[in-house]
N, C-alpha and C positions, 0 to 999 in steps of 0.2 A: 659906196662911191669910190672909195680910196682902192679897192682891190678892184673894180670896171679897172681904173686908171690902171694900177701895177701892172696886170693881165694885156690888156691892150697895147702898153711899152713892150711888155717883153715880149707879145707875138711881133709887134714890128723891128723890134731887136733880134729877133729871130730872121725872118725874110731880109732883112739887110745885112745880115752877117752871110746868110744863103748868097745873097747876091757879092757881095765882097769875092768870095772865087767865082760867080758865076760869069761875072761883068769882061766883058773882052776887052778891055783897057781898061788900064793900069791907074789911069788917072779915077773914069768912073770907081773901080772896086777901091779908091781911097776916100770918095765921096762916100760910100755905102761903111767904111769903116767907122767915118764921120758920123752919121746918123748911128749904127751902132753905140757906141761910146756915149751920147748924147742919149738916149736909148738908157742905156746904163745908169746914165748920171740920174737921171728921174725915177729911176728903179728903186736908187739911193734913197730921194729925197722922199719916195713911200714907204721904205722901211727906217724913218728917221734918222737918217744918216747924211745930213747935210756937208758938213766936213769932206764927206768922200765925193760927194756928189760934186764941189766944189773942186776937188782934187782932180775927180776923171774929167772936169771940162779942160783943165788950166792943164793940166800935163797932158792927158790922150788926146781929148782932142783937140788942145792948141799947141805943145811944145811935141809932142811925136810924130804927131800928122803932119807938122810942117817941113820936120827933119825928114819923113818917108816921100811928101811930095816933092821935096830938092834932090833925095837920093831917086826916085823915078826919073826925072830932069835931066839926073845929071849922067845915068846911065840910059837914057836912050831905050828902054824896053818897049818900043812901040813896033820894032820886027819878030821880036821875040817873043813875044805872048801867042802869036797868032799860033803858034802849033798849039791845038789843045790835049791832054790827056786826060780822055773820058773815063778809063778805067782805075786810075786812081781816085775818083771823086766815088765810086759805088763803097770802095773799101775804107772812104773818109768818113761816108754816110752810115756808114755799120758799125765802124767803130765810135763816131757820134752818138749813134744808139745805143748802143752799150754802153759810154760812159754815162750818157744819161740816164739808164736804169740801176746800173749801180750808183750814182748820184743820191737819184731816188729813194732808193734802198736806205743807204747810210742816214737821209734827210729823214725819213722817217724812222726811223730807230731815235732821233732826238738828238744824237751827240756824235756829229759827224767825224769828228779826231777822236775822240774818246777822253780828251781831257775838258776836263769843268774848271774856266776862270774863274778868279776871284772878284772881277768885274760884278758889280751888278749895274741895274738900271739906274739905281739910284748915286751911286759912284758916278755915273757918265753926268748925272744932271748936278753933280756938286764943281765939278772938275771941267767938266766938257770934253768933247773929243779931241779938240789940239790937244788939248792938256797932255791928257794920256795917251794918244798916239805919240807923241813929240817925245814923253818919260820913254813911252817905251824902246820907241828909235832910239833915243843914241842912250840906253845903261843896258836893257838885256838883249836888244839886236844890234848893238855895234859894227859888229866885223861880219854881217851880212849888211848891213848897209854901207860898209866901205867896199865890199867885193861889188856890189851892182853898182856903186859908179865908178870903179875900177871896170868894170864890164860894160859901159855905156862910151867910157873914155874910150875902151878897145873898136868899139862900135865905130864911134864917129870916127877915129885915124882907119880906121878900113874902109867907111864909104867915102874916103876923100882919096884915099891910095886908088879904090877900084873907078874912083871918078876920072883920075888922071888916066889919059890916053899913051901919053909918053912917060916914061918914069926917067 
């Protein structure tokens, strides 16, 4: 029953991420990103991964999505969509394909990076996954998680520069 479920999210994670570029406003393909994510989140919560699942609702699709539907807002892209470029979306779909068969590939070989944690299952069930995301966040990824909200900070002063009409 649990993999019906998995299977079913993710082909509808699928057609809504399809739809995401295929949607002619801006607003609908942020809708479809919505679903997406949401999508995602339940993917989580069938490979026991609550925490994230928890995570991709509260950040993607509440704290990004909202920040993407004010920067849509705020720049006005409701002339600008309308040209479409068909010929970029063949060569997005091929190379889709391709990543998903080397995906594939790696995923079956068993060890997609080639490194073996010292996680095990039963670690996760003594500690929990805050526990251990949170160690791991701030002792051995530190200075990559100061650079991405250094780069989030970057983020938001440029959709606020590009928002302004007049500088």
């Amino acid at each position: 029953m649990l993999s019906i479920l998995f299977y079913l999210f993710a082909v509808v994670a699928i057609f809504s991420a399809f739809y995401v570029t295929k949607a002619r406003s801006p607003v609908n393909s942020a809708l479809c990103l919505v679903t997406t994510f949401i999508c995602f989140a339940v993917l989580y919560i069938t490979l026991d991964a609550p925490f994230m699942a928890a995570i991709q609702i509260m950040v993607y699709a509440g704290a990004i999505m909202v920040l993407i539907v004010f920067v849509i807002m705020l720049l006005n892209l409701g002339t600008a969509v309308k040209k479409r470029y068909t010929h970029g979306l063949a060569w997005g779909g091929a190379l889709s394909i391709l990543m998903l068969f080397i995906t594939n590939l790696f995923i079956r070989r068993g060890v997609p990076t080639g490194k073996v944690g010292e996680i095990t299952t039963q670690t996760i069930h003594n500690y929990g996954h805050t526990e251990l995301i949170g160690r791991a966040m701030f002792t051995d990824f530190l200075l990559p998680f100061e650079i991405a909200s250094i780069l989030l900070l970057v983020a938001i002063v440029g959709a606020v520069i590009l928002s302004k009409r007049e500088v």
